[in-house]
MISE-792866 format. One record per residue (C-alpha): residue in three letters; x, y, z. Coordinates in pm, whole numbers, plus 50000, padded with zeros to 5 digits. Each point is the difference from the previous one (the first is absolute). Example, Ala and Ser with C-alpha at 12.3 -4.5 7.8 and 13.67 -1.06 7.14 Angstrom:
ALA512304955050780
SER501375034449934
***
This chain:
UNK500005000050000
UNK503055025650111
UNK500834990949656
UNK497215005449780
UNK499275036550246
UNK503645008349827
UNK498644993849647
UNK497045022750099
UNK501835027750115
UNK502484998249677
UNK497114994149756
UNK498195029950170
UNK502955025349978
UNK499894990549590
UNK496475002549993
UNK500495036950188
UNK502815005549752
UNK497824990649682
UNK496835020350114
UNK501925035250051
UNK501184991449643
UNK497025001349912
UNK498575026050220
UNK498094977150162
UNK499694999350397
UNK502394982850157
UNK497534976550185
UNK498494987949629
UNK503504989049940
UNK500334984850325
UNK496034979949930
UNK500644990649642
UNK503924989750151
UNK497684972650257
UNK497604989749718
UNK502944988849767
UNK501494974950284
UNK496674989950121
UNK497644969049887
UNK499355019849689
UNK503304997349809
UNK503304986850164
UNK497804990150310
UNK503535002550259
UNK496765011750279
UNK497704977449973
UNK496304999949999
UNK499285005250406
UNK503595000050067
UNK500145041250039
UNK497664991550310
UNK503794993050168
UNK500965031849983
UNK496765016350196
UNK501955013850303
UNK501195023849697
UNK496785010649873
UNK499015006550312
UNK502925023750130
UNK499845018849655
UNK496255006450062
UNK500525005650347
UNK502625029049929
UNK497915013949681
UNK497345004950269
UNK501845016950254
UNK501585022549740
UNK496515013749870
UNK499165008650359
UNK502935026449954
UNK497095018249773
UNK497525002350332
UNK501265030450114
UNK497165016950217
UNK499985035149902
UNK499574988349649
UNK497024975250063
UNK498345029850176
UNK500605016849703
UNK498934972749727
UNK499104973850198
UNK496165003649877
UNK501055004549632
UNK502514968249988
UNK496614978250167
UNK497585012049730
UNK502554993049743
UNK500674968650173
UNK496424988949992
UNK499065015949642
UNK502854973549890
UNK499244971250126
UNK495965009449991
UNK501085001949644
UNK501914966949949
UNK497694979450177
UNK496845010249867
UNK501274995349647
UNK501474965750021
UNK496424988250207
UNK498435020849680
UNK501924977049707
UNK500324970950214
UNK496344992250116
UNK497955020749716
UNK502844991149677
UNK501084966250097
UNK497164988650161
UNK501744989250309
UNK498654992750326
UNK498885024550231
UNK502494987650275
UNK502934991749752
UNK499645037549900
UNK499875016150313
UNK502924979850146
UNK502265005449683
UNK499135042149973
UNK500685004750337
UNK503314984149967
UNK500875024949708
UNK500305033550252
UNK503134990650169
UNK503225017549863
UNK503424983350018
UNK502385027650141
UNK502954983649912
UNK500535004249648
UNK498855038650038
UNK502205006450277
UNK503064983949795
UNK498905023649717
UNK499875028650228
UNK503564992350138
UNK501124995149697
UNK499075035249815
UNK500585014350332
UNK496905021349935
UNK497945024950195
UNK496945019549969
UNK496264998450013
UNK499444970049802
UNK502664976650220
UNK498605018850333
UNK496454986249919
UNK501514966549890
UNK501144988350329
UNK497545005350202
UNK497724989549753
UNK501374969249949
UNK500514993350397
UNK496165008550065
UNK498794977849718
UNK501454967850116
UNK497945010250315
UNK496825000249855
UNK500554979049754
UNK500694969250348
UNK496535017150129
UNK498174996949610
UNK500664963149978
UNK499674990650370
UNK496045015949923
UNK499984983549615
UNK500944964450144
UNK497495000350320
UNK497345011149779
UNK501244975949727
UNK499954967850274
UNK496535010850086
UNK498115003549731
UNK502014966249935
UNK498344985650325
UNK504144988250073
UNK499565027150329
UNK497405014850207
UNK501265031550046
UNK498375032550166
UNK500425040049886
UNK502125000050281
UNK502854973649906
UNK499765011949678
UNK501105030050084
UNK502204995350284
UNK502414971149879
UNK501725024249762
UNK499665028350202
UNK501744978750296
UNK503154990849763
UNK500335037249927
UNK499555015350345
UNK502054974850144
UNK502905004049706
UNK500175034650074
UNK499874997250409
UNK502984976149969
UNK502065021849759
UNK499175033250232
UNK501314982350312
UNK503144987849829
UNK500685029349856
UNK499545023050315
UNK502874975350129
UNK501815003349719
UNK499665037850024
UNK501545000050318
UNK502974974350008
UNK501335006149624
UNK501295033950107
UNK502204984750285
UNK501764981649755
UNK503384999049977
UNK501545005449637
UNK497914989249628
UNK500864963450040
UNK498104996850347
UNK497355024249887
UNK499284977149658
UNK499764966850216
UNK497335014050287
UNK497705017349659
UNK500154963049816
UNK499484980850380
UNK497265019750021
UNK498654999749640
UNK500564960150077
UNK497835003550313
UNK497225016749802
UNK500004971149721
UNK500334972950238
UNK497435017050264
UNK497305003549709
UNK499994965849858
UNK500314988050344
UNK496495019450087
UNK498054993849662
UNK501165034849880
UNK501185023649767
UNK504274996149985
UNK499475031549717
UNK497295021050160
UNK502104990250335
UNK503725013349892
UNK498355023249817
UNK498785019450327
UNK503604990550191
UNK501115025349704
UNK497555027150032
UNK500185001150361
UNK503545003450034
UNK499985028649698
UNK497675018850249
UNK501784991050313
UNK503964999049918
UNK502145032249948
UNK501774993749684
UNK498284965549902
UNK501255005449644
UNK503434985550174
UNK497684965950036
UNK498815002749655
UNK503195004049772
UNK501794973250211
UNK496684976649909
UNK500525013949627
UNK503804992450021
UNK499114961550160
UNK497124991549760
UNK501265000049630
UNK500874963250022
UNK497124986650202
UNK497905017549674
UNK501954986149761
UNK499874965950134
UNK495885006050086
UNK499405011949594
UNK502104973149835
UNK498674966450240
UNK496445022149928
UNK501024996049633
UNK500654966450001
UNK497154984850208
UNK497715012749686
UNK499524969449751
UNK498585015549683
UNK498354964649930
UNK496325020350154
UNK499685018549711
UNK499024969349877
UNK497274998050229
UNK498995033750023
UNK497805010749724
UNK497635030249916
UNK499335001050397
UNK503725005950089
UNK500345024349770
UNK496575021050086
UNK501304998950331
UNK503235021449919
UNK498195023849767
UNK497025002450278
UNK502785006850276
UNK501935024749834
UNK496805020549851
UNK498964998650357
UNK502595011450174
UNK501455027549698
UNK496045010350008
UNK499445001450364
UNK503545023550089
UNK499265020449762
UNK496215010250133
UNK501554998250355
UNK502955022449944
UNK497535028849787
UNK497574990950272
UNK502355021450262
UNK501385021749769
UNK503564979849985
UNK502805012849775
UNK499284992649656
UNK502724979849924
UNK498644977250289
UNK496644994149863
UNK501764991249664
UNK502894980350133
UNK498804980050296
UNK498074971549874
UNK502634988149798
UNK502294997050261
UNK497684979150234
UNK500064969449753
UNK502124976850171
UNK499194969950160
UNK501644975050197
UNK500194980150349
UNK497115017550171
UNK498044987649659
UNK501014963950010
UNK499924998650390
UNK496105008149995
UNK499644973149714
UNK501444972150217
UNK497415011450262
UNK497794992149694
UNK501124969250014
UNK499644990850344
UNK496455016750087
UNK498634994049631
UNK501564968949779
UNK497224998449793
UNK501905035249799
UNK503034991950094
UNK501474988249665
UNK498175029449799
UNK501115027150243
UNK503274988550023
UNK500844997449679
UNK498395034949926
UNK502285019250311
UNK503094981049866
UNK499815010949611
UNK498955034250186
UNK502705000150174
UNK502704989249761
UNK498715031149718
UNK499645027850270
UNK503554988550181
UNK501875005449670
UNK497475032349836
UNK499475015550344
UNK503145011950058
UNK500275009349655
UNK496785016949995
UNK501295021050307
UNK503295009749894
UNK498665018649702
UNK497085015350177
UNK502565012750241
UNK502095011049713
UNK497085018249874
UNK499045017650280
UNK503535015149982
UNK501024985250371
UNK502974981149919
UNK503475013150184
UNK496665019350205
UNK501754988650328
UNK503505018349834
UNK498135033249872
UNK498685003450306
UNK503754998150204
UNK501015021949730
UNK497385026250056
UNK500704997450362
UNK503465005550014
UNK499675028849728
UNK497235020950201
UNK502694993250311
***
């Protein structure tokens, strides 16, 4: 295994090599790097084999989370906290309604397939857009709405399908379920995520300053991003909504936490690399086999949705316009949350477990190599990229 991780991390530096020659993101090279050694072509990772290298997955996801925390800062929710919900919810209003729409009323679905499947389309993957962000080290209105966009989404999104399934078992007659469970049972994953993450990181607030020197201060943030993964699956939570709130609450609480953040930026490019490439090469192109006119309904549905629902959100409050044009196509990738909720699928309803998987996985494998793609040149046109750079510029010039 030690051995094949070293093929990974080689094949994924040429894969991050090829892409900028391209002008691709570097995380498209990294996917497309993992789908060439996968079960697909020279098939080095195996079909189930990438399941080995989980602990990976989950410390990449873990740190992804706690890094768009960073974008939490209070005075700026007070500020746009109300406009960043409503966009939030005119998205995925948007993407779900429109895959229920083609799914139930175009392809003649069932009512419970339909709802299960469109509330399983709202949920962002922040790990390719963060790359991407990284990456063109941009800055502006169009990446300030994209973080917390995509942080809040994957929030509701938990809470859309925790309703969508309940309601789903019970019209079923698999559950007797009342209003109340319904509601709560999502509601209880996200309250308790976020109780978790805001203890932890009022500790963390207060012992990462007492740290002596970088090297100490980088092993108590990852112990403690460690604690929050660990703590959530350990509790039937969230480990992204959880490390997610570790790095709000320390961004509100710590003097200087932008010392915690670059030293996570400086740790993380591996763990990323490694996370994109095994993600690459756990996808097996033999679905699109299996797919069909429903697979494909289900991107176009998804997209529309979610392009169609930002849009009306972010003209809704009167967001910059390069926002309400930009912003949709950036929220179009798709990933563990995605196929996390379909193996729930496949536990709570087997009876659409085959179709839904195989729907989320060809999902997954277009929107992991177009949605970073997609946002890269919406961030180009928006004029953001090098934002972060301007902005230091500007900064040191009005000094």
């Amino acid at each position: 295994m030690l051995f094949k991780l070293s093929i990974v991390i080689f094949v994924g530096i040429i894969g991050g090599r090829v892409a900028n020659y391209f002008r691709l993101p570097n995380v498209s090279g990294y996917i497309i790097g993992g789908l060439l050694i996968g079960p697909s072509f020279i098939n080095l990772i195996k079909t189930g084999e990438a399941a080995n290298f989980n602990i990976i997955n989950e410390i990449a996801l873990a740190a992804i989370a706690f890094s768009v925390g960073s974008e939490f800062l209070l005075k700026d929710i007070i500020k746009t906290g109300k406009d960043i919900l409503i966009i939030t919810i005119g998205e995925v209003i948007g993407a779900v309604i429109l895959v229920f729409v083609i799914t139930y009323f175009i392809f003649k679905q069932s009512f419970e397939f339909s709802l299960v499947i469109a509330s399983m389309s709202a949920a962002t993957a922040p790990a390719g857009v963060l790359m991407v962000i990284r990456e063109l080290k941009a800055h502006g209105p169009l990446v300030q709405t994209i973080l917390p966009v995509v942080a809040i989404d994957d929030a509701i999104g938990i809470m859309v399908f925790g309703v969508s399934l309940s309601i789903a078992k019970l019209t079923l007659g698999v559950g007797d379920f009342s209003i109340i469970e319904i509601i709560w049972t999502p509601l209880f994953e996200i309250i308790g995520s976020l109780a978790l993450g805001g203890i932890l990181g009022f500790l963390l607030s207060y012992i990462a300053p007492k740290a002596k020197g970088r090297d100490e201060l980088l092993s108590i943030v990852l112990g403690f991003i460690l604690i929050g993964t660990g703590g959530a699956n350990f509790f039937g939570l969230s480990p992204l909504l959880t490390c997610m709130m570790i790095g709000a609450v320390l961004v509100n609480l710590m003097q200087n936490s932008n010392r915690v953040f670059n030293l996570i930026s400086d740790f993380t490019p591996p763990i990323y690399l490694l996370f994109f490439t095994i993600a690459g090469a756990s996808l097996d192109l033999s679905v699109l086999t299996k797919v069909g006119v429903l697979g494909i309904g289900y991107i176009i549905a998804r997209a529309a949705g979610k392009i169609l629902g930002a849009g009306l959100g972010a003209k809704y409050v009167k967001a910059d316009k390069k926002v309400s044009k930009y912003l949709g196509m950036s929220l179009l990738t798709q990933g563990g949350i995605s196929i996390g909720l379909s193996m729930i699928i496949a536990k709570e309803l087997p009876q659409f477990s085959e179709s839904v998987t195989t729907v989320i996985l060809f999902s997954v494998l277009i929107y992991e190599i177009a949605g970073p793609i997609l946002a890269k040149i919406a961030i180009q046109k928006a004029g953001e990229e090098n934002g972060a750079l301007r902005k230091k510029k500007e900064k040191v010039e009005l000094a």
